[in-house]
C-alpha positions in Angstrom: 70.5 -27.5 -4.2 71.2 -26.5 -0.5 73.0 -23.7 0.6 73.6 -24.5 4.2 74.0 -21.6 6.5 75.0 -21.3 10.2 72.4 -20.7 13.2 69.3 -21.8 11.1 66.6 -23.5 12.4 66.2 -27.6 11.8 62.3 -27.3 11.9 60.2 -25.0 10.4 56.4 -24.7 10.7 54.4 -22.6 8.9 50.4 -21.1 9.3 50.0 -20.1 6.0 47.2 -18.0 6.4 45.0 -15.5 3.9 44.1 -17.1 1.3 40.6 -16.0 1.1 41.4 -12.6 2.3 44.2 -12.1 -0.4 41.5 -13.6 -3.1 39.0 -11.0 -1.8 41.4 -8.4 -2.1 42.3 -8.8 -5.8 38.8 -9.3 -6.7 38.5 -13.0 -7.1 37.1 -16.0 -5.8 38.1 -17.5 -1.8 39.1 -21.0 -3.9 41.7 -18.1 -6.4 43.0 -17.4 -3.3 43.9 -21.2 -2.4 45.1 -21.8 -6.2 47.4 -19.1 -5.5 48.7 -20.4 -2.2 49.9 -23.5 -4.0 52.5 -21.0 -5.6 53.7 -20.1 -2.3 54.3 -23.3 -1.1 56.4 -24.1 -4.1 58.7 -21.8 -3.5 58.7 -22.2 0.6 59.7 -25.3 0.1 62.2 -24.8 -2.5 64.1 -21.8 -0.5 63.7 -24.3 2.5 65.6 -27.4 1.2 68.4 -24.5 -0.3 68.8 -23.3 3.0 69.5 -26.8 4.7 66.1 -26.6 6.7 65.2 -30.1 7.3 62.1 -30.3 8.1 59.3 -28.0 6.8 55.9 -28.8 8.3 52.6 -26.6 6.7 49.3 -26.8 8.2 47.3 -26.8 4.9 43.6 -27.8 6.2 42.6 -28.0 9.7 40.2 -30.2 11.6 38.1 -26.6 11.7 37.8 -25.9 8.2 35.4 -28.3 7.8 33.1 -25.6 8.9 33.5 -23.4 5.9 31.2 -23.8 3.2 30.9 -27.0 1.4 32.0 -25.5 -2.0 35.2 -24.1 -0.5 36.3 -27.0 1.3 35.3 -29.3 -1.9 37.6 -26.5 -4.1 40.6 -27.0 -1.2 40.4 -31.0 -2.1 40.2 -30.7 -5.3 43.1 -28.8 -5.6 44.9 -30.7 -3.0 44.4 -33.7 -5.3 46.3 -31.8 -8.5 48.7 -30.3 -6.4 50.2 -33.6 -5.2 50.0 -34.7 -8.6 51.3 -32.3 -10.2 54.5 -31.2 -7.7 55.6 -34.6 -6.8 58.2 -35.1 -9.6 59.4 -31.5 -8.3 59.8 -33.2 -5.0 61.8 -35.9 -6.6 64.0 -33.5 -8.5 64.3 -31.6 -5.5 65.2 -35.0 -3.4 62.7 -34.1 -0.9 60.7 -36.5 1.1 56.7 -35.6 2.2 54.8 -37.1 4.5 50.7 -35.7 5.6 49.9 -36.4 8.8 46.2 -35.7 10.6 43.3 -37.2 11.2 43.7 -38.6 6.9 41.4 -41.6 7.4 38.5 -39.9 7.2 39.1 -37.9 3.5 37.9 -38.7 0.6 39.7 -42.0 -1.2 40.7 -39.6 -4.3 43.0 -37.7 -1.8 43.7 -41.1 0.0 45.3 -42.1 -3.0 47.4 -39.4 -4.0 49.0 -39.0 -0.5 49.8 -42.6 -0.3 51.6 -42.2 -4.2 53.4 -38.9 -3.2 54.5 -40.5 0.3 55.7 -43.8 -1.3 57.3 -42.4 -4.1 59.4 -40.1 -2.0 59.8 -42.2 0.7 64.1 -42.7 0.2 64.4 -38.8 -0.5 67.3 -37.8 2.0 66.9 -34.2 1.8 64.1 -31.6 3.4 61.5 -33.7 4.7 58.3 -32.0 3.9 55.4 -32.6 6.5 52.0 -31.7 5.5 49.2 -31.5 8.0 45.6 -32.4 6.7 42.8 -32.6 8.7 44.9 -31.7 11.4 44.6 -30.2 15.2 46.5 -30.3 17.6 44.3 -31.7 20.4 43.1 -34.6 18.4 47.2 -35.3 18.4 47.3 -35.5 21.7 44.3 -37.9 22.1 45.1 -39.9 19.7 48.5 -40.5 20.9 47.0 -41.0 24.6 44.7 -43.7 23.1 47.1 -45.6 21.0 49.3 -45.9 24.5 46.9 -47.0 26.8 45.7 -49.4 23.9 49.8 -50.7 24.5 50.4 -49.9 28.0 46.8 -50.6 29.8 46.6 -50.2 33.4 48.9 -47.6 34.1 52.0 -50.2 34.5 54.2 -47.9 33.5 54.6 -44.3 34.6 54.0 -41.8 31.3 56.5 -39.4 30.4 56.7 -36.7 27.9 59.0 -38.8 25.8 57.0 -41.7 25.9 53.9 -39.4 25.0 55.7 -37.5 22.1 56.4 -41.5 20.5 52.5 -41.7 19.6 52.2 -37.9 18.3 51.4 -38.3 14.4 55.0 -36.3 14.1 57.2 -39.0 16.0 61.0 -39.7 15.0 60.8 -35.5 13.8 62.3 -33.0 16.3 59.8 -30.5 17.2 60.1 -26.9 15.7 62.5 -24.2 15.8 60.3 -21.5 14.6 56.6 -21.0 14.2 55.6 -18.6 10.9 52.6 -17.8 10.2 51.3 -15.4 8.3 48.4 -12.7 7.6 48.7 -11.1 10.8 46.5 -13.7 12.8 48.6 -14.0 16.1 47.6 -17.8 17.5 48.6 -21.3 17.0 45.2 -22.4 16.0 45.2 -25.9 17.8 48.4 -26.6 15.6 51.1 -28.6 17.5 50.5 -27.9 20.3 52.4 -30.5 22.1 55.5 -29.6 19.6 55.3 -25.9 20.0 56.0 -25.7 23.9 59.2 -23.9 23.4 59.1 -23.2 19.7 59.8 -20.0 18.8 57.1 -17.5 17.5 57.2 -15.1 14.3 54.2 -13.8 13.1 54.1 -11.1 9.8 51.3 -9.6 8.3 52.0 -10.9 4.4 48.8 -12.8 3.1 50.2 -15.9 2.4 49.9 -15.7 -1.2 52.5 -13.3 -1.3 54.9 -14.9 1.0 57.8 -15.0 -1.0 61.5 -15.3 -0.4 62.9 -12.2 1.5 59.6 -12.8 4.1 60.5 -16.3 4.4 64.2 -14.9 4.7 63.2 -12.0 7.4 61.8 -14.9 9.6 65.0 -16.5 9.7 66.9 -13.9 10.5 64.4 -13.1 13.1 65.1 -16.7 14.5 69.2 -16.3 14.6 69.0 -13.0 16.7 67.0 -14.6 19.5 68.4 -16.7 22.6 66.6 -19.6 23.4 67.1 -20.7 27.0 64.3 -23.8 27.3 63.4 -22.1 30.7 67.1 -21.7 31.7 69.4 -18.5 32.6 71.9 -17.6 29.9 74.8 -18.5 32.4 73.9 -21.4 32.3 73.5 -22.5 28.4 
């Protein structure tokens, strides 16, 4: 299904933000809102593999969201647990490959168990790698990957360096983004990647991401191609 084009980006991350604030708007409930989102992630991931992206990561619950009330969070498992279910034999089709990365240990064994299907079901997919973040942030990346080297290089034998660092990130072996979406208007990173997103570029559009469709996901692109990226370098010199 891909339709590779020139000058895209290889990563793609997306804040998809505005759930409850598109819910609220169409008078319905905050957990509408997430049910809705689902939608949107269908057909980002769809456009995605078409355009030759190759890897699409979406930060879908953060390590903060836990401090939302109980019956949202509860309605944002629930759902993730029948979303997995249901979309993986899309994912097949598609001949995409998903992975969930975060702080996963800690959720409940319901979602446990559904990640662990989805990933190993789709584990030889050679197309879009799909890379959901659950229970995510981007500092506990960055300690965990400092503990899990010290655990294996104790005693500062050998001097750290940022690629020996970015081996330990829960993202190793996947280049870090190209582009940064996110949506609603909200113009942070919200402790996502934050190791990954040093030189990533930044697009931000006001579009709740319920709505986020197609020709927004397309404007973002296009938004990427017409920018220089010079890593901290002069043009001359690229």
């Amino acid at each position: 299904m891909s339709e590779i084009t020139e000058n895209i980006p290889r990563h793609v991350c997306v804040i998809m933000d505005g759930n409850g604030r598109w819910a609220l708007s169409h008078g319905l409930q905050r957990k509408d809102g997430h049910r809705q989102g689902v939608e949107a992630v269908r057909e980002a991931t769809e456009f995605a593999a078409r355009k030759g992206i190759r890897y699409l990561s979406l930060f879908a619950f953060s390590e903060e969201n836990w401090g939302r009330p109980k019956s949202e969070t509860d309605a944002i498992m629930s759902l993730m647990v029948h979303a997995i279910h249901r979309e993986t034999p899309t994912l097949m089709k598609n001949n995409v490959r998903c992975l969930f990365i975060g702080d996963i240990e800690h959720l409940q064994p319901d979602v446990l168990e559904r990640m662990d299907a989805c990933m190993n079901q789709t584990s030889d997919n050679t197309g879009l790698t799909l890379v959901v973040a659950v229970n995510y942030s981007g500092k506990w990346d960055i300690m965990q990957a400092v503990n899990r080297l010290m655990e294996e290089q104790p005693c500062g034998k050998h001097p750290v360096t940022s690629e020996t660092l970015s081996r330990y990130l829960s993202t190793a072996g996947i280049p870090d983004p190209d582009l940064m979406i996110r949506t609603s208007g909200e113009m942070r990173i919200s402790n996502f990647m934050l190791w990954q997103l040093a030189y990533t570029e930044l697009y931000f559009t006001p579009v709740l991401w319920p709505d986020f469709r197609n020709p927004d996901f397309e404007a973002a692109i296009e938004s990427f191609t017409n920018r220089k990226r010079r890593f901290g370098k002069i043009e001359e010199s690229l």
